[in-house]
N, C-alpha and C positions, 0 to 999 in steps of 0.2 A: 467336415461333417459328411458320414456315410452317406448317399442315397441308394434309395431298394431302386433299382432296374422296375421293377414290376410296376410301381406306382409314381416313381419318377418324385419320388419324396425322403426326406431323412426320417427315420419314428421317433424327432425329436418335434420336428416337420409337421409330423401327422397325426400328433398328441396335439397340437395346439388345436391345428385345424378342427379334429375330433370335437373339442372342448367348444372349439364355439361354436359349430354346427350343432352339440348338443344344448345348447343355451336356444335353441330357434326353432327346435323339433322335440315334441313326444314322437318318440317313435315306436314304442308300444304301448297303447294306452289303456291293455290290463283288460279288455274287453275285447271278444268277439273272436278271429280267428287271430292267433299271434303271427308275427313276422317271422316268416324264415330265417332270415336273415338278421343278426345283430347290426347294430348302428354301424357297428366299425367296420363290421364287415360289406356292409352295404356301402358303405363311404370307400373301402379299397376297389370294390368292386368298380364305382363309377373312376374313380381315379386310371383303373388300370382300363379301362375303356381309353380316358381321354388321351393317357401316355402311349398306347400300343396301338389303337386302332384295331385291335383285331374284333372280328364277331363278338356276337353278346351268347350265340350258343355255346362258344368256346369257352367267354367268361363262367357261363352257367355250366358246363361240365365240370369246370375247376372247384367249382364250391359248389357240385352237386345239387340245384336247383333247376329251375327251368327259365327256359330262355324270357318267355313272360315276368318273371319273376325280376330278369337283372335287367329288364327296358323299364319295368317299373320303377324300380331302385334308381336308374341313371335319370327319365324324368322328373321325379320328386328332389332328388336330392341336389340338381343342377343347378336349380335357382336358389335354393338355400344357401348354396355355396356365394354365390354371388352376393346375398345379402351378409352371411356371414365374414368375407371378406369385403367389402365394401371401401372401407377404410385404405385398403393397399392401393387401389385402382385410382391412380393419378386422372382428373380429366385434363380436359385442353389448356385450362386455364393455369390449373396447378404446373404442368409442365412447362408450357412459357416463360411462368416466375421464376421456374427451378434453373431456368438457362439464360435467364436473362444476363446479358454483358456477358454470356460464353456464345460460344461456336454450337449453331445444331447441325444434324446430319440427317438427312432426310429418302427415305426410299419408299416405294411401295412393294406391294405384293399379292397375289394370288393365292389364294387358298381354294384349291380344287376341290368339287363336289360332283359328286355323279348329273348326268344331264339332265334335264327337263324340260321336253318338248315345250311346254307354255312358255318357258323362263328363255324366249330368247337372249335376256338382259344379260344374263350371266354367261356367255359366250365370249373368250376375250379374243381377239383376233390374232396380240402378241404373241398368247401362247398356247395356242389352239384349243383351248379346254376351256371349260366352263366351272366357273368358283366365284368364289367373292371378295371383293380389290380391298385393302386393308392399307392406311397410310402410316409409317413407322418413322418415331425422330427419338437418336439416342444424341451423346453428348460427344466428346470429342475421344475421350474417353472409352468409347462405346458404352456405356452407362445403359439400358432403354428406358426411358423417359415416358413414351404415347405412344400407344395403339388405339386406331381409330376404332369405330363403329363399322361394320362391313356395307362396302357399298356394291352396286353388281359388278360384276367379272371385266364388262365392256368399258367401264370406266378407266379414262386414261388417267396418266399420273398428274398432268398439267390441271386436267378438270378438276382432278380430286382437293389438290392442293386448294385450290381457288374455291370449291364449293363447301370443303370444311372450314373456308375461311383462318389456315396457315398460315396466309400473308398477314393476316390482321391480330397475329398471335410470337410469332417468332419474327425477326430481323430479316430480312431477306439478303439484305448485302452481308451479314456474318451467317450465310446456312451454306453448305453445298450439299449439291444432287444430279444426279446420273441426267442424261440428255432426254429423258421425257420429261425434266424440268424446265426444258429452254423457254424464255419469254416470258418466268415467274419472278423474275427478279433476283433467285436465286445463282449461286456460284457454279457451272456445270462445265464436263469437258467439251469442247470445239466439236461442232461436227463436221464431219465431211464433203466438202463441199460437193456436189451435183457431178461439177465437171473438173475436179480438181485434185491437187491432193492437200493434205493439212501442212503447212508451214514448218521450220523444223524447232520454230518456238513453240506453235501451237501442242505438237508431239512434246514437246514438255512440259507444257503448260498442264495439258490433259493427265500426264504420266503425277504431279504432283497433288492433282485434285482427286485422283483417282487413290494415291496412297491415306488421304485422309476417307474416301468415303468409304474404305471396307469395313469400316468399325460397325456401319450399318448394316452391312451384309453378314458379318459375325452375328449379332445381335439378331437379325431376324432367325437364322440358321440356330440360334442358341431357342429361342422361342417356338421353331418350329421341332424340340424333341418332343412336344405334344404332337406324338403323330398324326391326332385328327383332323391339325392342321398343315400339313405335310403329305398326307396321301387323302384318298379321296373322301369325304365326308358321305358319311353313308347311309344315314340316320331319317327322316321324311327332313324335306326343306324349311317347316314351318319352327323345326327346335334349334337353328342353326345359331340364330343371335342368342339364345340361351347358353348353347353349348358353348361359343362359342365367350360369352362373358363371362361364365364360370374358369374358363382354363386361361384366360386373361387377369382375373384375380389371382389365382393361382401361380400363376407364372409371380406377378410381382409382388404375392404372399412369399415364394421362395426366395426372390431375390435382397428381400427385406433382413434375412437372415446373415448375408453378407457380413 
């Protein structure tokens, strides 16, 4: 199945999409000043935002509009998207079922956003930028399974795990995860000791655990060709869990197609 680069969709893809964002929206209601913009076009518009990350003046030079015009277009139509996909979006619960008696694989991640003096929260110290921690569990398979709800940047992986209450959802003795999972109960490679070096079981030990968890790291990297979550979020901080749920439907709206 083709996808357009542009919108990061097949237009087998973005005929359904279309279809049921139009079941959720009039979007011209025959009164007053008309939309610039057609439905579908305004639905490409936000899409190519979420998949490219580039400015919204560059989108609006592309379709000859103004920049007003396509921040409009990507606020209104963000949430409808999420409602309109709703259905694809596993939550916590559904994915535990979906793995239960299999292996998870569990990582976390960062989603950088430009700074904000007030938001020391979103500060991660691991990796000097400011974003928001994101907890990720695909199957063994690399299948993705769950993404979390965004928590701030400064959240470590061990907290995360435990405050979305993981442990009380997947296995712990059939999950593995990289060493900010140690002391979750979880499968992770050896760390190094203080004053020492690692064993030359432990170096294989690590070497086997690590060949199973890049499925996860795939999986995030496949997730992150929405570049807005991949380079810096750029948009005011208050639309970020919108935008932010919208291209998490979308993402497992695509993968549905499989």
């Amino acid at each position: 199945m083709r996808t357009n680069r542009t919108i990061g969709m097949s237009q087998v893809q973005f005929g359904e999409l279309l279809r049921r964002v139009e079941e959720l929206v009039t979007w011209d209601k025959g009164v007053g000043r008309p939309r610039v913009l057609t439905l579908a076009q305004g639905l490409k518009a936000t899409l190519m935002y979420f998949k490219n990350n580039i400015t919204e003046e560059v989108i609006a030079e592309l379709l000859f509009v103004s920049q007003s015009v396509i921040s409009e277009t990507i606020s209104t139509l963000e949430g409808v998207i999420v409602k309109a996909l709703k259905d694809f979006e596993p939550d916590l619960a559904e994915a535990a079922e979906g793995l239960a008696g299999r292996v998870a694989v569990i990582d976390g991640s960062l989603h950088p956003c430009w700074s904000w003096k007030d938001k020391k929260d979103l500060w991660s110290g691991k990796h000097k930028e400011t974003g928001h921690q994101h907890q990720y569990v695909c199957d063994l398979a690399g299948n993705l399974r769950y993404i979390s709800d965004p928590l701030p940047g400064k959240t470590h992986d061990a907290k995360a795990f435990r405050d979305l209450q993981l442990d009380h959802h997947f296995n712990e003795s059939n999950a593995f995860a990289d060493k900010g999972y140690v002391g979750c109960g979880v499968t992770t490679p050896f760390k190094k000791p203080a004053d020492g070096e690692l064993l030359e079981w432990h170096k294989e030990f690590n070497k086997v655990v690590n060949q199973y968890r890049y499925v996860i790291e795939r999986a995030i990297a496949n997730f992150k060709t929405w570049r807005c979550m991949h380079t810096d979020y750029r948009r005011p901080l208050r639309t970020y869990p919108t935008a932010f749920s919208a291209i998490r439907s979308l993402h497992f709206f695509k993968l549905s197609f499989r």
